[in-house]
N, C-alpha and C positions, 0 to 999 in steps of 0.2 A: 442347347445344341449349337455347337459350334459355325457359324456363317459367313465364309471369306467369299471375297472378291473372284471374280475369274472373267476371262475375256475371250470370247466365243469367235469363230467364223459364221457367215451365214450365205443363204444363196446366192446372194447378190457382191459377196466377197468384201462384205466390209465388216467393219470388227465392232462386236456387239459384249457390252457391259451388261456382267450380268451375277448372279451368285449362285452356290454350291452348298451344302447342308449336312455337316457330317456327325455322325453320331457323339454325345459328348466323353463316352466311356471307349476311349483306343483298345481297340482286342489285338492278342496275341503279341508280334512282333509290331504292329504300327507304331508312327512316328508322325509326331503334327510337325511343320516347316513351315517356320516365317520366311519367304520368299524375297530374296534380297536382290538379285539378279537373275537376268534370263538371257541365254544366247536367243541369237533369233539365225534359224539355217533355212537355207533354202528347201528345205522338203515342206518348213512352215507352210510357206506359199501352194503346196499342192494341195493343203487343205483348209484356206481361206474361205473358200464358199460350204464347206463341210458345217453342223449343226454340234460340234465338240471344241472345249477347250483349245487352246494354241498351244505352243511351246512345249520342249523338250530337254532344253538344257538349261538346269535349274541349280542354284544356289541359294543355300539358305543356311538360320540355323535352328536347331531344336528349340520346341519349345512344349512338347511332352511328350511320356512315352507310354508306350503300352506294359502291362507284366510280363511279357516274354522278351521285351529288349534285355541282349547281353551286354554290348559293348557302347552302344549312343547313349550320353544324358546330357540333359538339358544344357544348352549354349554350345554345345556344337556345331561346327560351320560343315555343312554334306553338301552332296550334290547329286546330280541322278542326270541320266540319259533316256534313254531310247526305250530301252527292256524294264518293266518294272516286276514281272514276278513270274515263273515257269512252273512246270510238275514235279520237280524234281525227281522223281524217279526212272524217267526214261532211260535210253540211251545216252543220248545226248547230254542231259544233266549229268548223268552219274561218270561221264567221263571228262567232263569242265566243260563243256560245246553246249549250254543252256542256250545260248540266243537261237540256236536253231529246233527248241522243244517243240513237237508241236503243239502243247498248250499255251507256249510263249505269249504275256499279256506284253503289245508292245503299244507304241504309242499309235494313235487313230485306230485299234486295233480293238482297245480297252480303255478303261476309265476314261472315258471320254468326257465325263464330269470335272477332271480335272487335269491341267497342264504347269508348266512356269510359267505362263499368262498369267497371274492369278497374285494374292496375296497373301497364300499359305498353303496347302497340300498334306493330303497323308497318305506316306508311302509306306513301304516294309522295309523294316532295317535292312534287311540281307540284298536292298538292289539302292542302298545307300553309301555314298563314299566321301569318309573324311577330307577337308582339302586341306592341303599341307599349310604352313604358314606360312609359308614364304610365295606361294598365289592368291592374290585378291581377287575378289568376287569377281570385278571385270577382266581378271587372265583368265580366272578358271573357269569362267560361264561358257566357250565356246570350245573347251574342252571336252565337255559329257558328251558331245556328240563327234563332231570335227576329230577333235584330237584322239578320239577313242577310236575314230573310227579308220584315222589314217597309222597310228600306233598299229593296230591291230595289221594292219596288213604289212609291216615290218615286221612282227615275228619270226626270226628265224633271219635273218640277216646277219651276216660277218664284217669284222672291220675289211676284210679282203673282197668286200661285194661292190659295183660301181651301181646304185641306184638311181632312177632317174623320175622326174617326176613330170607329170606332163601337165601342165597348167598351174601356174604362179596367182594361184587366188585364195578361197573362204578355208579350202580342204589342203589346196599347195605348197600354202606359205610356210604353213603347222610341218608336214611333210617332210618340205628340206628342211626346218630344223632340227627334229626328230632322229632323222639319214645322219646330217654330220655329228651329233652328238653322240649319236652309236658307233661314228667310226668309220663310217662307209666312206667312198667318192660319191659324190652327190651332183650331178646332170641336170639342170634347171633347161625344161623343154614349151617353149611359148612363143604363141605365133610371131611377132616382133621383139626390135628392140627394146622396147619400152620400159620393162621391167628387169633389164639386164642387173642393173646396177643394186634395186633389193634385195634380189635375185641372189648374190653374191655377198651382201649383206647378211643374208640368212642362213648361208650355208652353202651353198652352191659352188665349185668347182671348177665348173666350164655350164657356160650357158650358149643355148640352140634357137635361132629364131627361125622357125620354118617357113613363115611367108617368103612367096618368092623362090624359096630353093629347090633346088634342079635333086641335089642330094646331100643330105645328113653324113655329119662327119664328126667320130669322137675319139679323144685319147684310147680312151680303152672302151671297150665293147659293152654292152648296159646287160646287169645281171638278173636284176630285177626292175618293172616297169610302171610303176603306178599313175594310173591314168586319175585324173579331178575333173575334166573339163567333157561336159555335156556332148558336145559334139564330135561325132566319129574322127579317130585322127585318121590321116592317110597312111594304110598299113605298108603301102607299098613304100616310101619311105621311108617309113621307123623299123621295119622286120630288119633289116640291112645292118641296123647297127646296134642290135641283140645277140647278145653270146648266145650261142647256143646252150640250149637248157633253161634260158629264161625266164619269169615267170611275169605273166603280163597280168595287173592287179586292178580293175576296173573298180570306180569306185563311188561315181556320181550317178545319182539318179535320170532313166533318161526309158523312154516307153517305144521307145526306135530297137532295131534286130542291132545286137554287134556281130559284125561280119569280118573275116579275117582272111585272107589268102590262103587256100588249102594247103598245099603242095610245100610250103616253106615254113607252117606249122606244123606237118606232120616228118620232115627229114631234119627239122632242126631241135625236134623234142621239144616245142615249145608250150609252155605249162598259161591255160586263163586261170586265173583264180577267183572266184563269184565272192563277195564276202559283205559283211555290212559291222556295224561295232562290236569294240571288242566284249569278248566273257569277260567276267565280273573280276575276272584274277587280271585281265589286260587291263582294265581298265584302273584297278589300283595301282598295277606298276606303273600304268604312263602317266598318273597322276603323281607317284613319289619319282619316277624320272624327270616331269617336266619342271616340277618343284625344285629338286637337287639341280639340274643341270640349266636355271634359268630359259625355259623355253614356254613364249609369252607370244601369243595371237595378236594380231595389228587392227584395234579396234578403235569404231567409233560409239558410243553411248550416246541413248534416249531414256525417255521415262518413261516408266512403266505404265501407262495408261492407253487412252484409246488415241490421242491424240498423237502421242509414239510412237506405239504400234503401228499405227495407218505410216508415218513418217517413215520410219524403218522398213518396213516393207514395201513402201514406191521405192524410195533407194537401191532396197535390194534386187527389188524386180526391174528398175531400169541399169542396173549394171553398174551403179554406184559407191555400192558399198568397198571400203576400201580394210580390210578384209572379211572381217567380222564387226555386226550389230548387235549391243549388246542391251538391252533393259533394263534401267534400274528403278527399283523400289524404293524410293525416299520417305516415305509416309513409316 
């Protein structure tokens, strides 16, 4: 029987080595993955002191497969996110919106035995995704999640849209590349100047620094809004310079009420949109998108051990990381 590595939270929030035991004969669609890289995202961190595996954004490549695999064999480079397997028969599945099944197995959710913490994993082919070749483990590792997840809330965008993105960090930076490579005008929205200059480096158009400012001022009016940044922005400022119609796309985890200005969300039609990563069909196109169109996460690498982990994670948790952390498997 097969027995890899895997690297656990605990109560006390610090990260425990430890292993995982899996059957030696794969059923059905499974898939064993030697784990090569791991993004490490900030939701890691919400279950640090949790009794399950870490990690979510996982790169690896095959290295058996079960008798029902159609398409994976062995030395394939995948990767996987958030959602690892649904009912497929609902609603939701049967109409491509699986992340929302409610039998959805997602991460901390399910298999808690295993994460991209770890030194191998078996997943099901069908919530497995090829990575193009022209992304290496360290662009693509912060992809499965980050970039599925700010992809996903671009669907449905025109080159005639002015997008704007609110926080220039781990979920931002992905974002505005994303906007200009579709086409859009692209609004880079962050408290200082600071960041102006990557800001525009990435794709950005016109950049907003709201510290200080009395009022927000843009070329053209923002059609779509996707917020990164934890803390509440100041609506009374930002509503002002939203076309009307626009669609305001929340997108960081945060356990606070969002609160909105009534009266000028309900006369300007303006659309929240709740969402989390994308369905299995986003996330292949923004994986052959960000392949085709060179769109590459601003990362730093650790090793994938305990001594990493710990490393990577005070970073992240002190506001350090400069965009994405990513784990690598050397062994």
């Amino acid at each position: 029987m097969p027995t890899f590595t895997v690297f656990k939270g605990s109560k006390d929030g610090a990260i425990v080595k430890s292993s995982t035991t899996k059957s030696d004969d794969l059923e059905g669609d499974q898939v064993l993955v030697k784990i090569t890289a791991s993004g490490l995202c900030y939701t890691d961190l919400h279950y640090k002191t949790q009794d399950m595996v870490l990690g979510h954004e996982g790169i690896g490549r095959v290295e058996a497969i079960g008798p029902k695999v159609k398409e994976l064999t062995v030395g394939d480079r995948v990767g996987w996110g958030y959602e690892h397997d649904c009912c497929g028969g609902c609603k939701h599945c049967l109409t491509g919106w699986e992340t929302f099944c409610p039998d959805r197995a997602m991460y901390a959710e399910a298999d808690l035995d295993q994460g991209s913490f770890a030194s191998q994993a078996v997943w099901k082919e069908t919530f497995l995704f090829k990575i193009p070749d022209s992304l290496s483990d360290v662009d693509a590792a912060p992809l499965q999640c980050a970039g599925s997840t700010v992809f996903n809330a671009l669907q449905g965008v025109g080159s005639s849209d002015v997008v704007a993105v609110m926080g220039v960090g781990g979920l931002g930076h992905l974002a505005l590349q994303f906007a200009a490579k579709l086409g859009c005008r692209v609004v880079a929205i962050s408290g200082s100047d600071s960041k102006r200059d990557e800001a525009m480096k990435l794709g950005a158009h016109e950049f907003i620094a709201t510290k200080n400012a009395k009022e927000l001022k843009v070329e053209k009016k923002i059609t779509r809004l996707i917020v990164t940044t934890s803390a509440q922005p100041d609506w009374e400022k930002l509503l002002p310079i939203l076309d009307r119609q626009a669609g305001i796309y929340p997108l960081s985890v945060d356990p606070g009420k969002f609160e909105l200005p009534y009266m000028p969300l309900l006369v300007n039609g303006i659309k929240v949109q709740g969402g989390i990563v994308g369905t299995r069909a986003v996330h292949r196109n923004m994986l052959d998108f960000a392949g085709q169109h060179d769109i590459k996460p601003v990362t730093e690498t650790f090793p994938l051990n305990e001594k990493g982990i710990k490393e990577a994670m005070s970073k992240l948790e002190a506001g350090e990381v400069r965009y994405r952390a990513v784990l690598l498997n050397k062994e």
